[in-house]
N, C-alpha and C positions, 0 to 999 in steps of 0.2 A: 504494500500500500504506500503512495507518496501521491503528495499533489501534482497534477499536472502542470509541464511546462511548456515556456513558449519553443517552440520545431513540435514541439509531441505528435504523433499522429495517433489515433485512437478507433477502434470500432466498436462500435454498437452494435451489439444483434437484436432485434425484438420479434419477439412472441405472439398469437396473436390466437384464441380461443373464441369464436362465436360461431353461434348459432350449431353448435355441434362439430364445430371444423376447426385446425388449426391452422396458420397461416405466419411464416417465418422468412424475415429480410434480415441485411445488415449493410450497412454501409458506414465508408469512413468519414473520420472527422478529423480537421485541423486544428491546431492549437495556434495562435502567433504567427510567427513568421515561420514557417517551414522550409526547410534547405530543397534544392533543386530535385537530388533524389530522392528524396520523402516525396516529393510530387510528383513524380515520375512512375514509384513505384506504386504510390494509390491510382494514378492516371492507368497502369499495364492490366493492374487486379481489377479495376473496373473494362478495360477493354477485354481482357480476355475473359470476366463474367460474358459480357453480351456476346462476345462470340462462342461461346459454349452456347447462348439463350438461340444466338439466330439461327443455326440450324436443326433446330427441335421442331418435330413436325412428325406425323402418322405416318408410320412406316420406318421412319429411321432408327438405325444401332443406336444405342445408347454411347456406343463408343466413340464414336463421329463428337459426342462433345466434349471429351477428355482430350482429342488428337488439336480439337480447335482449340480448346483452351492454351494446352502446352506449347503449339503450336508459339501462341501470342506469348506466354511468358517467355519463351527461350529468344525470341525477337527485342525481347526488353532486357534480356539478362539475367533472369528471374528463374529461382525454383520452386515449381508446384509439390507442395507439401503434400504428403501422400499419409498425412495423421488426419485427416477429414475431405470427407466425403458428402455430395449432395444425395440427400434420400428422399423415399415416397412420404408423400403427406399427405393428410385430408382429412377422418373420424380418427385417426388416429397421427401420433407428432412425429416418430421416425418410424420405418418401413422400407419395405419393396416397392422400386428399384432403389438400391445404390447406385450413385452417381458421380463415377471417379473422373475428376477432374485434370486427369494425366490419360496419356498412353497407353492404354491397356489390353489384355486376352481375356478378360471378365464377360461373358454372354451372359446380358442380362435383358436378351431379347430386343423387340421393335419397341418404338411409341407407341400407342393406340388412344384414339379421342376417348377424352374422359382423366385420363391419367393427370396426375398430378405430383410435382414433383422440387425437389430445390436444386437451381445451381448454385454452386457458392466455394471457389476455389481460392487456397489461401496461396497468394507469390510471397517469396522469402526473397530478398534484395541479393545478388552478389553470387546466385547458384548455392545457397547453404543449405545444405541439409542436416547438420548439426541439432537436436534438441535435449532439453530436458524438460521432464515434468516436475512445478511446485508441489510443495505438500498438499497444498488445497484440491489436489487430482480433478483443475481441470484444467489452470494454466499452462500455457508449452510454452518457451524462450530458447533462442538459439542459445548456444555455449558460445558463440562471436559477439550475440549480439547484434545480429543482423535485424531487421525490420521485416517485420510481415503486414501486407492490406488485403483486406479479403473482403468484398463486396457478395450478396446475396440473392438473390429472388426467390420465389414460389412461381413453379410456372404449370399454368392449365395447356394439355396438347387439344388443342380442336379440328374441328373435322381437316381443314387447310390448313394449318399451323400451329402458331402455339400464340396464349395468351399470358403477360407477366401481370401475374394477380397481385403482385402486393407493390403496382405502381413505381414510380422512377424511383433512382435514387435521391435524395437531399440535396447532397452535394456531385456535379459535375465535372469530374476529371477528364474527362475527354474533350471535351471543347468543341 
């Protein structure tokens, strides 16, 4: 626990319970003045969220959004943490499918209208893969010290595509 300072980069994730369904985003926030790669790196985690989102649609692999994801982080520099994963949502909070945000051989079958689901890939700044977990078992931090921004949605697949149910992000990194 410390107060936040000014560079800080921060995420929020929220929850979201009604009417018998759950509903889960997250996006980043800035603190001050934030250094170039702190903005770089929230700007990659929110590009390569939406390109994991755009090509989601009925019929498609599951995989097609791990390969776009990675895809964008390794163009930024970025490594996809492979300690969280997007899952099934809806009457229930996590489920079937998992949604690996990386490169993967995981058959977790097609899209189909109706499904519902979360993108939500974390980039680690600098290719790190170093972590450890706090005693509180739910925090991860690299052993460098690197930076991670992990941006979110809930996404419904419909008959032609797909819809992002839990609205834009906040804040716009991409520009």
């Amino acid at each position: 626990d410390r107060a936040l300072e000014d560079g800080d980069i921060l995420n929020v994730d929220v929850t979201v319970f009604f009417d018998g369904f759950h509903g889960d985003t997250s996006c980043m926030f800035t603190v001050g003045e934030v250094d170039e790669a702190g903005l770089r790196l929230c700007q990659a985690a929110q590009r390569a969220t939406m390109a994991g989102i755009q090509v989601c649609g009925p019929g498609v692999d599951f995989r097609l959004v791990g390969e776009r994801i990675e895809d964008v982080a390794d163009q930024h520099g970025c490594n996809v943490s492979d300690l969280f994963l997007g899952h099934g949502i809806g009457s229930y909070f996590h489920g079937q499918p998992e949604v690996f945000p990386y490169q993967n051989d995981t058959d977790q079958g097609v899209m189909l209208p109706g499904m519902t689901f979360t993108v939500e890939p974390v980039l680690v700044e600098n290719f790190d893969e170093t972590y450890t977990k706090w005693d509180d078992n739910w925090t991860f931090q690299t052993l460098t010290n690197a930076r991670s921004a992990q941006f979110e949605h809930t996404i419904l697949i419909t008959e032609d595509g797909c819809e992002i149910l839990t609205g834009p992000s906040v804040m716009d990194f991409i520009g």
